[in-house]
C-alpha positions in Angstrom: 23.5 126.1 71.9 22.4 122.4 72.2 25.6 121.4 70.1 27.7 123.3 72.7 26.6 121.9 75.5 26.7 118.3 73.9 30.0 119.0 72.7 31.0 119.9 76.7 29.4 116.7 78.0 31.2 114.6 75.7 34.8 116.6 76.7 33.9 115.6 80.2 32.6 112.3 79.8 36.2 111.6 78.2 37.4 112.1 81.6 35.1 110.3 83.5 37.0 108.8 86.1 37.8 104.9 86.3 38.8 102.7 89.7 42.1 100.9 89.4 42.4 98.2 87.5 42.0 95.9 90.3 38.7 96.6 90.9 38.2 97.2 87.9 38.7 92.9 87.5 37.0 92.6 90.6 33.8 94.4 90.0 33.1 92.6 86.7 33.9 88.8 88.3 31.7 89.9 90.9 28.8 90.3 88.8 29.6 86.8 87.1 30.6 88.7 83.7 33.0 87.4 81.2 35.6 89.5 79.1 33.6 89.0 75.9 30.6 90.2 77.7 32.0 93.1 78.5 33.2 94.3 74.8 30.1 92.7 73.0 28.1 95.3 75.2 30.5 98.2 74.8 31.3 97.3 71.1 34.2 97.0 71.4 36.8 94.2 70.9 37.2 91.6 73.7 41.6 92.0 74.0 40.5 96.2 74.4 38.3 95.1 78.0 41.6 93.4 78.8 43.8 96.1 78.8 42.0 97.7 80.9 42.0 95.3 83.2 46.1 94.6 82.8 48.2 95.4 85.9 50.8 94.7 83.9 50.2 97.3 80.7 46.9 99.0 81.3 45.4 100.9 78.6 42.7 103.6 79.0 39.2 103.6 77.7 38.2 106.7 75.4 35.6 109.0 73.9 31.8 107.3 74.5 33.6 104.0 75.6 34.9 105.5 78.6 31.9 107.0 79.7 29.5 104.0 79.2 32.7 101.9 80.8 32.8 104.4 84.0 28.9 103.8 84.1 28.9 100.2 84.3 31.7 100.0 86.9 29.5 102.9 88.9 26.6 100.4 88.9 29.0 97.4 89.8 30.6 99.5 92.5 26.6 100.4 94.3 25.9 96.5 94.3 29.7 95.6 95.2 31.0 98.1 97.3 34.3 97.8 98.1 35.3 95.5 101.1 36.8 97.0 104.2 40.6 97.4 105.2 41.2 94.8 107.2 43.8 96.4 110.2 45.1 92.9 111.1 47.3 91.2 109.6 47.2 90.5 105.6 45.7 86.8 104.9 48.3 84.2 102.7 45.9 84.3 100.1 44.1 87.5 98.5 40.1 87.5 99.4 38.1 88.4 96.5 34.3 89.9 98.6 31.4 90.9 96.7 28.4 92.0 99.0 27.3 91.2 102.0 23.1 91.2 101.4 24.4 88.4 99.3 25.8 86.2 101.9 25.8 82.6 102.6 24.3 81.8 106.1 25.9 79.6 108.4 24.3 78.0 110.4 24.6 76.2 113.4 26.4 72.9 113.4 25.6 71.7 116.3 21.9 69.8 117.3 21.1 68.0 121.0 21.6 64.5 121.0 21.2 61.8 123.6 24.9 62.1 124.7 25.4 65.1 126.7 28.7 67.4 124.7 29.6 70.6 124.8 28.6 72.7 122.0 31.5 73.4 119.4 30.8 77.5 118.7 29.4 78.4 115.1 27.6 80.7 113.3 23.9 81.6 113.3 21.4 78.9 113.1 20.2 78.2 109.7 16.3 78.6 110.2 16.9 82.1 111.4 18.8 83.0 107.8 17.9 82.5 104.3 20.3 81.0 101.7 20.5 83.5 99.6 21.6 82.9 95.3 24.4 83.8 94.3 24.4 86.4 91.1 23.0 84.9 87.8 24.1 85.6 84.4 23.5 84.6 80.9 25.9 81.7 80.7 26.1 78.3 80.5 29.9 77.2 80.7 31.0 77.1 84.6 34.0 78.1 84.2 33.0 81.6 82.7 30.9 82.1 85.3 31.8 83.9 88.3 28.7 85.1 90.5 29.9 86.3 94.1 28.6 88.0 97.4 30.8 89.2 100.1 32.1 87.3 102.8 29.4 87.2 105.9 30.8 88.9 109.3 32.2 85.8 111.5 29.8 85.6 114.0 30.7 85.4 117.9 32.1 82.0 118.7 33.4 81.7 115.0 36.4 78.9 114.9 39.0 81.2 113.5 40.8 78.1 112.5 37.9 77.4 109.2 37.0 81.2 108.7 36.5 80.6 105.0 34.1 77.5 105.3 33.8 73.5 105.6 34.7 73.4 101.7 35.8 74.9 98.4 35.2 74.5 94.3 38.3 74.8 93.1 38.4 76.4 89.2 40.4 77.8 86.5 39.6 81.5 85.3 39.7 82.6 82.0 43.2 84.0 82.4 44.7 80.7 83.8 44.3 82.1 87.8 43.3 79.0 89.7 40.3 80.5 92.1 38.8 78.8 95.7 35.1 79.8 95.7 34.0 79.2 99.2 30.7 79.6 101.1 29.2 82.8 101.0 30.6 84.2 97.7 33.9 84.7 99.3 36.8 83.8 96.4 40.6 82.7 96.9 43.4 83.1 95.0 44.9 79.7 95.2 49.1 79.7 94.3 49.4 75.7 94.2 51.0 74.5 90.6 50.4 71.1 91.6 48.1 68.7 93.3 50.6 68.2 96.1 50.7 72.0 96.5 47.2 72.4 96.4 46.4 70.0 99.7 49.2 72.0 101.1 48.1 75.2 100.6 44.4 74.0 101.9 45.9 72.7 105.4 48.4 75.6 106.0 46.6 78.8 104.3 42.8 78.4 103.3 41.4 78.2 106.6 39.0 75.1 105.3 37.3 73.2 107.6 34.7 72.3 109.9 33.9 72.1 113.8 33.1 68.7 115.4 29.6 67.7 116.3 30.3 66.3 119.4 32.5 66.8 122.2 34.4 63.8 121.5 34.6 63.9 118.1 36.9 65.1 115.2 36.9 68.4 113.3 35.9 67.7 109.8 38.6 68.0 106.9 38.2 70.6 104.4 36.7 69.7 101.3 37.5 70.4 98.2 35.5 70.4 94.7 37.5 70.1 91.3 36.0 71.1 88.3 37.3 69.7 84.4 39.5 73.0 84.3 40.9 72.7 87.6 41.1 68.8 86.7 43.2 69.4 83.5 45.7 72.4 85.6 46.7 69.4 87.7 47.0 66.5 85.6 43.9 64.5 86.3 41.5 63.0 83.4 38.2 64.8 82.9 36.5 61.7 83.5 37.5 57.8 84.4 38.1 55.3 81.5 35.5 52.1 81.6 37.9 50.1 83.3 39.1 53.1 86.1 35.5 53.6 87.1 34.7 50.2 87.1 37.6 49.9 89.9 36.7 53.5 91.3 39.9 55.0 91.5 43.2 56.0 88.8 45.2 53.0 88.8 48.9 53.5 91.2 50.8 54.0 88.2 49.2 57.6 87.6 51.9 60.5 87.6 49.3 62.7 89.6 49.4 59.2 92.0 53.0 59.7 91.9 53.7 62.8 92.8 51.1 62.4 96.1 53.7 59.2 96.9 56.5 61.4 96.3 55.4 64.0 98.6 54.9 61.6 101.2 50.8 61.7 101.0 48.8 58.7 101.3 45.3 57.5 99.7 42.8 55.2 101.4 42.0 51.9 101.0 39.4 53.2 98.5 42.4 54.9 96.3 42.3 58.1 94.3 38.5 58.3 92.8 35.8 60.7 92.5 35.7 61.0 96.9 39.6 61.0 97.7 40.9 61.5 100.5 44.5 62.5 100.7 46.2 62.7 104.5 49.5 61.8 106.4 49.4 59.8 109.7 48.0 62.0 112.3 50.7 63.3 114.9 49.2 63.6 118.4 45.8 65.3 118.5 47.1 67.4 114.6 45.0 65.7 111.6 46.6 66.3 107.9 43.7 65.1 105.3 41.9 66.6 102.6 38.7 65.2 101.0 38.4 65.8 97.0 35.0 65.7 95.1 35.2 65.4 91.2 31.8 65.9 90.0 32.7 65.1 86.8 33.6 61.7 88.0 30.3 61.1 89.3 30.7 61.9 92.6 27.6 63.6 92.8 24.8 60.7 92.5 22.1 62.6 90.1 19.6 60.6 92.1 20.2 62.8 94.7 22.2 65.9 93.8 20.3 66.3 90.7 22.5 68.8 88.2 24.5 70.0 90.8 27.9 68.7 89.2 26.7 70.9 86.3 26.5 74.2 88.3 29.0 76.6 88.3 31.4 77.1 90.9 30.1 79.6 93.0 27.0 78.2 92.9 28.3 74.6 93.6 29.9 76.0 96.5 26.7 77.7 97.4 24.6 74.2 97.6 27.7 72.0 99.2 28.2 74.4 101.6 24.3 74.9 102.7 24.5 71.1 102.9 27.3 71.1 104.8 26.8 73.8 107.1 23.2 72.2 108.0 24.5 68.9 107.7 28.2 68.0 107.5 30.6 68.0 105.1 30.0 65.5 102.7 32.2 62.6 103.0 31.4 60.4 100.2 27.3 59.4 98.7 24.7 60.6 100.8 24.5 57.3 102.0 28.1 57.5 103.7 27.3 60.8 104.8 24.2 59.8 106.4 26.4 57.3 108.4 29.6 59.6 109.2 26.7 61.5 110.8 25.8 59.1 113.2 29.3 58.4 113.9 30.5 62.5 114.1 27.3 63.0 116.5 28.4 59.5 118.8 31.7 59.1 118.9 32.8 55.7 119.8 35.4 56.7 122.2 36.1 59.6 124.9 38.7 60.7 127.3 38.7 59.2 130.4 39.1 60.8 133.7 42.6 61.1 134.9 43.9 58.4 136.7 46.1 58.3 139.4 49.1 59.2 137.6 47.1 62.0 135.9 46.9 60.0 132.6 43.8 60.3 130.6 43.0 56.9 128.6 40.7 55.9 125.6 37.5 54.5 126.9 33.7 53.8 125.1 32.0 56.4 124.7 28.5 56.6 126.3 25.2 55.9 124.0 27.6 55.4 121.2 27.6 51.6 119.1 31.6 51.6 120.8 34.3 51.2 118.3 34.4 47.2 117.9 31.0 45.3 115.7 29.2 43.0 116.9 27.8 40.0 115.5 23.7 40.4 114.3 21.5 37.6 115.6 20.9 34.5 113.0 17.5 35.7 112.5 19.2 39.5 111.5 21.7 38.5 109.2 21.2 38.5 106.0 21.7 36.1 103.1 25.5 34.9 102.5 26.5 36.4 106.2 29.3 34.2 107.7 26.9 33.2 110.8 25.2 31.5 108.1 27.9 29.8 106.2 26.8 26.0 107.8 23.4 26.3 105.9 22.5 24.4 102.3 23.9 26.5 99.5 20.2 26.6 97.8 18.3 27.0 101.2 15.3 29.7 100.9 15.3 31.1 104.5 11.4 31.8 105.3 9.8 34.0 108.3 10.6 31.8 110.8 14.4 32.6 109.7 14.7 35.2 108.8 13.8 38.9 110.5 12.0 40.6 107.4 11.7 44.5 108.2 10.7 46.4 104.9 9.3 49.2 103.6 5.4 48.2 102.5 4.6 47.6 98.2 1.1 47.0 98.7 -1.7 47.8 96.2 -5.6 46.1 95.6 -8.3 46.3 93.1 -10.6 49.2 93.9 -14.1 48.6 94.9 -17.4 49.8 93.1 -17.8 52.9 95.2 -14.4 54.3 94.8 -14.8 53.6 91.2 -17.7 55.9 91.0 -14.8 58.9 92.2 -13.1 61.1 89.8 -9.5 61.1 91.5 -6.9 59.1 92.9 -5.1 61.0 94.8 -1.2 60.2 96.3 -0.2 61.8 100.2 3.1 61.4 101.1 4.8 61.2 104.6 7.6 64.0 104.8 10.9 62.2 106.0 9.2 59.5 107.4 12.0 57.3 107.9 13.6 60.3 109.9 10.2 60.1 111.8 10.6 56.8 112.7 13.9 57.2 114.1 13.0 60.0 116.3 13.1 58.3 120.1 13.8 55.2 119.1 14.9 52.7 122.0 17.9 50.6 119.8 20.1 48.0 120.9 24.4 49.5 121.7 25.6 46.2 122.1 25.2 42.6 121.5 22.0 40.4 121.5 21.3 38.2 124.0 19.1 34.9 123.1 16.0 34.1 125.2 13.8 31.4 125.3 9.8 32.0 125.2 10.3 35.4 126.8 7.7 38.0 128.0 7.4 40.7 125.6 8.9 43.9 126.3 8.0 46.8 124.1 10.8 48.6 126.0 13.4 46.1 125.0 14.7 46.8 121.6 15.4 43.1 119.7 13.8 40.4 117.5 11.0 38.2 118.3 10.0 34.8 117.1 6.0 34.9 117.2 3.1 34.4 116.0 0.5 36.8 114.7 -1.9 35.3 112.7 -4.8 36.2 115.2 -4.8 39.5 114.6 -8.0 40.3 113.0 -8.0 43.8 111.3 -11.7 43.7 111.0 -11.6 44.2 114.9 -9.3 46.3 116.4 -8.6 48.6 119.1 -8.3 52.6 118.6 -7.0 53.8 121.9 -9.0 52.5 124.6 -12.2 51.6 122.3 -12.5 48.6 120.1 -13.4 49.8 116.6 -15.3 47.6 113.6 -13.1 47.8 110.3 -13.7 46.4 106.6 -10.4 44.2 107.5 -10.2 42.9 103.5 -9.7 46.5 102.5 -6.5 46.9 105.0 -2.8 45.8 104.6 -1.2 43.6 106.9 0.9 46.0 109.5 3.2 42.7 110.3 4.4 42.3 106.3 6.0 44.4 103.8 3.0 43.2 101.1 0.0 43.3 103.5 -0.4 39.7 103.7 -1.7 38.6 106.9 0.9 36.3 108.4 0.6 32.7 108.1 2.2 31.3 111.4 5.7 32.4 113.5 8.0 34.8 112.2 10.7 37.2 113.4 9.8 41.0 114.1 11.6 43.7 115.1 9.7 44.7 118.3 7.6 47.9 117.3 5.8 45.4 115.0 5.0 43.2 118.0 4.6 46.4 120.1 2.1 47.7 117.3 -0.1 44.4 117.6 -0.3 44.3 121.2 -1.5 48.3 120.8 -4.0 47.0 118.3 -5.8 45.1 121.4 -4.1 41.3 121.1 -2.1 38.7 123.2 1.6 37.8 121.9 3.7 35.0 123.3 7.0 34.9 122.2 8.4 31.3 121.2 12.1 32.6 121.6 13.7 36.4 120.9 17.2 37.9 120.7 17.1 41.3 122.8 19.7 43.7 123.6 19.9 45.2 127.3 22.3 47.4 126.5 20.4 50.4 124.5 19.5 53.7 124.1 18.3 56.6 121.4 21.4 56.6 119.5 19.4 58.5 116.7 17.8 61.3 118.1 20.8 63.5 117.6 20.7 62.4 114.0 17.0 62.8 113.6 17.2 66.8 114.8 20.4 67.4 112.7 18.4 66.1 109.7 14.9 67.4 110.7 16.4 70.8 111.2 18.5 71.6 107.6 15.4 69.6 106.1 13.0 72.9 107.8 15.5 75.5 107.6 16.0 74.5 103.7 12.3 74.4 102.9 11.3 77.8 105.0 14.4 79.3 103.0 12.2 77.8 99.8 8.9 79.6 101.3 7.6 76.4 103.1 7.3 77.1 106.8 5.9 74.7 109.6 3.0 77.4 110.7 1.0 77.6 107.7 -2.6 76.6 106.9 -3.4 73.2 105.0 -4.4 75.3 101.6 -1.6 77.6 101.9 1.1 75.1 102.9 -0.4 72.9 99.4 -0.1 75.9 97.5 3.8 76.7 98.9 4.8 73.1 97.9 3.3 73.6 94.7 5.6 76.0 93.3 8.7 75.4 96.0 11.4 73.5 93.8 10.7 76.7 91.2 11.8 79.5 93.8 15.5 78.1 93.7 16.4 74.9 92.3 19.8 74.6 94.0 17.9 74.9 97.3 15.7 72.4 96.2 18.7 70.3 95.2 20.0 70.3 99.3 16.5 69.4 100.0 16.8 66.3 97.6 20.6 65.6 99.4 19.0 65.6 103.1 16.2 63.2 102.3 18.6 60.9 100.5 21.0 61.4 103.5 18.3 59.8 105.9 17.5 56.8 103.6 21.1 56.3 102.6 22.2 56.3 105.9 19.5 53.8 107.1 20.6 51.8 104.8 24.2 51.4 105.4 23.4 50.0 108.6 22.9 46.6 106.5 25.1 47.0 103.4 25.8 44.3 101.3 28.8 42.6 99.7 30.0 45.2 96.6 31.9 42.9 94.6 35.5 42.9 95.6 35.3 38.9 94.9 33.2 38.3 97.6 31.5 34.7 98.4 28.6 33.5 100.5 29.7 32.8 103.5 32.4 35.2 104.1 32.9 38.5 105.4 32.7 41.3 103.8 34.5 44.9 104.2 31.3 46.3 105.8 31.0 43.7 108.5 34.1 45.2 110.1 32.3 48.4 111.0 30.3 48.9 114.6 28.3 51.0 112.4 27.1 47.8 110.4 23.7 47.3 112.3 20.9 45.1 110.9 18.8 45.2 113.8 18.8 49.4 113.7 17.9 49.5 110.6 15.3 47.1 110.8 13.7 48.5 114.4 13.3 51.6 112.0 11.7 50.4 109.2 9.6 48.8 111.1 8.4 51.7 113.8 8.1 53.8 110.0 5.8 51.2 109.2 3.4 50.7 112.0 3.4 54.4 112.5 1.8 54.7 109.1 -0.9 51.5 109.7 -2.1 53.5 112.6 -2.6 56.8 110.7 -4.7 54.9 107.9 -6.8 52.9 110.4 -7.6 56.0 112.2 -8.6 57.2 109.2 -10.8 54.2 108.2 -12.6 54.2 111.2 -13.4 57.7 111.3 -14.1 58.2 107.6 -14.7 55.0 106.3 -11.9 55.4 103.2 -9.1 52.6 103.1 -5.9 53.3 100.9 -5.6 52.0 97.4 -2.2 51.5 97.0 0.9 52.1 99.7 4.7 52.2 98.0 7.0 53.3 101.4 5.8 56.9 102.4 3.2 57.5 99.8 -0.5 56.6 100.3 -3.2 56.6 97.7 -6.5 57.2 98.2 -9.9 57.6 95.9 -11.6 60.8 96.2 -14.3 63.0 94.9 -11.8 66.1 94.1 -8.5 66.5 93.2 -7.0 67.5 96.2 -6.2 66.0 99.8 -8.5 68.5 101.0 -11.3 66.8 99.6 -11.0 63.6 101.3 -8.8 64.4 104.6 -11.2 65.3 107.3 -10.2 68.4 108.4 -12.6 70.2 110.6 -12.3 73.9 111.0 -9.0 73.3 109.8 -8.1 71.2 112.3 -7.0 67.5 111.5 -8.2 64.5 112.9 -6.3 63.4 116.1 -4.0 60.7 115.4 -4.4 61.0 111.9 -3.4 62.3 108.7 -1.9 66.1 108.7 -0.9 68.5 105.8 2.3 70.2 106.9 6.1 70.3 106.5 7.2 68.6 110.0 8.7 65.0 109.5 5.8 62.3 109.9 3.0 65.4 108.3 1.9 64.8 105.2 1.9 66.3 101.6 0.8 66.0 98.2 2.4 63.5 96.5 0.1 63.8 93.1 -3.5 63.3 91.8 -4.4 61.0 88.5 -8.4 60.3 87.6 -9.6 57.0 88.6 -9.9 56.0 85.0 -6.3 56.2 84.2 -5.8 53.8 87.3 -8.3 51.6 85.8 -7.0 52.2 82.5 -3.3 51.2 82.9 -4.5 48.3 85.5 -6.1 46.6 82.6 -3.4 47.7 79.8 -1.0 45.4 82.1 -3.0 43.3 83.4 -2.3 43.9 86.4 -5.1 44.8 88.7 -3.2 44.8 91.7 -0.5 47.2 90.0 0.5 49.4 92.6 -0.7 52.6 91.6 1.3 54.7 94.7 4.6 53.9 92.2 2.9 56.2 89.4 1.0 58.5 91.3 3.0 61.7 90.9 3.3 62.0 87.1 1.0 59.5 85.6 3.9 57.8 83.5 3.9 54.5 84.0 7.5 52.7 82.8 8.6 49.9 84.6 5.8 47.5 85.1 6.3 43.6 86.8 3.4 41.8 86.9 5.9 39.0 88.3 6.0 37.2 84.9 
């Protein structure tokens, strides 16, 4: 009887019925599986799996092949169900939407910042909804890999204008079909046989874009991501010779340049390289530009974006577009995205009201830096600028010059007692550059020069003084004076520590800092600026947030106790490295963008004393970037001489953000003093916020002493080391 009733299941079983061959495709790229996968698991041969996919000549599994066939597509079709008939009109281009548990949040793109704007409509905010992964598989070559979820439900507000996104990775499919992967799993069939075509088809048909930041400001252009397959469909190279990187774009004579000039396209100044942008001149209030990122070029810094270039598509498009979506769209480095920011959330210029004639005009935007630069003060420039082109060709300018705003590199030789502790153990301050930007007063316009002025810690500017008298050894905490070992304490007034000598220049949170610390300053002379505002608090709460929403998404959230938020941090990077790659982007986006403010000459056959292309920006700003380094500074002083006077422990070592102390265990537990897990007022805290604190890492006290005397160098700054013990770049200044 058992034969019979075998031989019945296997008659029906050859029957088993199968979805069209459609989604039959679509079930199986939804999972991220490859042809070959397919027929190695069925056993059967990989050209069988694609007849049965063919529109064109479909074949039919049969006998045991069907059945396990129908079974697998079953399974596909409960974790992809089919998506629902749309009753409006079909899009251009065919939507390919695995399932929604799966999908991308968007979140909001819009922050408050010191300019008052309307706020463009977008979807959920991003600390109310994970990021999910997309679908994993077994393998390693992105352009086999195809993991998707379903297209999120536009959310009320949604611009219908960018329904599919801010950006797209653009690849090649094992069949030759050139596919858009956008945020949320959502893929596009993409028609475009050329490069030409393909910027076409992005402005008129992929709905690719992003809303403006600020009322003022400009949507952002789509974005889109070309991997080596999609590079090779439209005749660009895999990767730049030696002499086309070194010049950072394909030289004019390219055919793919060519046929852009041909179709009446431009490039920018900056040509076709691994961040082109591709537009026609703007007609009325209508912009026509696409950006391009070529990973494979290096446009994705591994400093920052770690192996994101590596990733497959989807899940490329999965990081960009949580970048970009807590962010912006990246329009270049970090760096250049961490100023476009600045720019999209202050727009230089406005509409004016309508004047008499009803006309509306171009006028300066309020609390933005305006859209013409302005020269830096002597003192701000730095060395080569063209305000300093009447100076000695060899001539070393020293403090009295030159404003000198930096980060500290500080380090001493541990004392007895701390060489009786087991650990050394590195705290670091979470986005403390972001920190020190938060409510910053900074100058909008031009400096003013004033002779032995009063100081004025509310007037943003540089000051020629002299701080030698203060006395670290004696010092005021609040409202009481407090006794300090002083010898065991950096300097708060220089990058190294060292206690100042005579006059110098300081950007006026440093001169703020030492009249807080309980001593007279008299100016000799200052440059100020009367025209300011906090251009960067906008900035600051676009970055703080995707920085919190990316780290609660990681399991990192801003309410939790010391000893659990340690432990979260521990294993964070591990829960999802691509998340952990956006966190990397976002902290690279503050610094980055810091640092434009003062770029430097980049070759282009530049010479001391004349300009370069970054003077010509009203973003290139010294004297912001200084303020900043400097209020990051002074902000940390006063957490460590809290902490000295309270506990009596003085830091070891100080590299930027990360502060090394000695202590009896091996964890900042053991020497913070929390108190019923409370932190000391004014002091060092364990948590997630921007300007809290977290582990940075914990070697013994004997390898400090150890590698100290291997170099000897017993001043070796120890903070530079800290997190993983390997110690491979020493200077001892020989």
């Amino acid at each position: 009887m058992s034969e019979l009733f075998d031989a019945v299941d296997a008659l029906v079983a050859s029957r088993s019925p199968l979805p069209p061959v459609e989604e039959r495709k679509r079930l199986r790229i939804a999972h991220g599986l490859t042809l070959d996968e397919v027929a190695a698991a069925l056993k059967v041969r990989r050209a069988t799996v694609s007849g049965w996919e063919s529109v064109k000549k479909p074949t039919e599994p049969r006998g045991p092949e069907r059945e396990a066939y129908a079974r697998l597509l079953n399974k596909l079709a409960e974790l992809y169900p089919a998506p629902a008939v749309n009753p409006g009109p079909a899009p251009a281009s065919e939507e390919r939407t695995p399932p929604a548990d799966r999908a991308m949040a968007r979140p909001e793109t819009t922050q408050p910042h010191a300019a008052p704007a309307p706020a463009p409509a977008t979807a959920p905010a991003a600390a109310e909804q994970a990021a999910p992964r997309p679908v994993r598989t077994a393998r390693s070559t992105s352009t086999s890999r195809r993991p998707g979820a379903s297209k999120p439900a536009p959310a009320g507000g949604t611009d219908p204008r960018f329904a599919n996104g801010p950006l797209a990775v653009v690849d090649v499919s094992e069949d030759g079909q050139v596919l858009a992967y956008c945020v949320g799993g959502l893929v596009l069939d993409v028609p475009a046989k050329s490069l030409p075509a393909l910027v076409d088809w992005t402005l008129k048909e992929a709905k690719l874009g992003q809303p403006k930041l600020s009322g003022p400001g400009k949507d952002a252009d789509p974005l889109l991501v070309l991997t080596e397959a999609a590079l090779a469909r439209y005749g660009l190279p895999a990767a730049l010779t030696d002499e086309e990187r070194l010049a950072g774009r394909l030289p004019q004579h390219h055919k793919v340049v060519k046929q852009l000039a041909r179709a009446e396209w431009k490039l920018t100044k900056r040509g076709f390289g691994p961040w082109a942008r591709i537009y026609r001149p703007a007609a009325g209030a209508e912009r026509s530009c696409v950006q391009l990122c070529i990973p494979s070029w290096h446009a994705l810094d591994t400093r920052h974006w770690g192996g994101a270039g590596q990733l497959p598509p989807a899940e490329l498009a999965r990081v960009l577009g949580v970048y970009a979506s807590r962010v912006m769209t990246p329009r270049g480095s970090t760096a250049v995205t961490g100023l476009e920011l600045m720019t999209a959330l202050h727009p230089p210029t406005r509409a004016s009201e309508p004047d008499a004639d009803g006309r509306r005009h171009s006028e300066r935007n309020p609390g933005s830096l305006g859209k013409d630069p302005v020269d830096p003060a002597p003192c701000e420039a730095p060395d080569g600028h063209p305000l300093l082109a009447d100076l000695p060709r060899f001539h070393v300018r020293g403090p009295g010059e030159k404003l000198f705003e930096e980060a500290y590199d500080w380090a001493r030789p541990m004392t007895d007692a701390e060489c009786t502790l087991r650990y050394l153990v590195g705290i670091d301050v979470n986005m403390a550059f972001a920190a020190g930007a938060n409510g910053l007063v900074v100058g909008l316009g031009a400096p003013t020069h004033v002779r032995k002025p009063a100081f004025d810690p509310k007037l943003p500017g540089s000051w020629l003084v002299d701080l030698s008298h203060v006395d670290l050894s004696r010092v005021k905490a609040g409202k009481e004076w407090v006794e300090l070992d002083g010898g065991l304490l950096p300097s708060p007034f220089t990058p190294g520590g060292d206690r100042p000598e005579g006059p110098a220049w300081y950007a006026t949170p440093t001169v703020a800092y030492a009249v807080e610390l309980g001593y007279e300053v008299r100016p000799v002379e200052a440059y100020v600026r009367y025209e300011n505002g906090r251009y960067l608090d906008g900035w600051y709460q676009r970055l703080r947030d995707a920085y919190l929403a990316t780290m609660a998404d990681l399991g990192v959230r801003t309410d939790m106790a010391p000893a659990d938020f340690l432990k979260a941090m521990a294993g964070s990077r591990e829960r999802d490295p691509e998340l952990a790659i956006v966190v990397s982007a976002i902290k690279a986006t503050v610094k980055g963008g810091l640092g434009k403010l003062r770029e430097r000459p980049r070759g282009e056959g530049w010479r001391p004393g004349e300009p370069w292309r970054a003077l010509s920006r009203p973003t290139w700003r010294p004297d912001i970037r200084a303020a900043v380094i400097s209020r990051t500074r002074v902000n940390l002083h006063r957490k460590i001489v809290k902490h000295a006077a309270v506990t009596g422990q003085y830091p070891v070592a100080i590299l930027s953000d990360c502060v090394v102390y000695a202590s009896p265990g091996p964890s900042p537990l053991d020497f913070l003093p929390y108190r019923d897990g409370k932190p000391l007022p004014g002091g060092f805290k364990l948590g997630i916020n921007p300007g809290l604190v977290k582990h940075e890492g914990t070697q013994s006290v004997l390898w400090g002493e150890e590698v100290r005397e291997r170099f000897d160098a017993p001043e070796l700054n120890l903070a530079r080391y800290i997190k993983d013990g390997t110690v491979t770049d020493i200077d001892n200044g020989e």
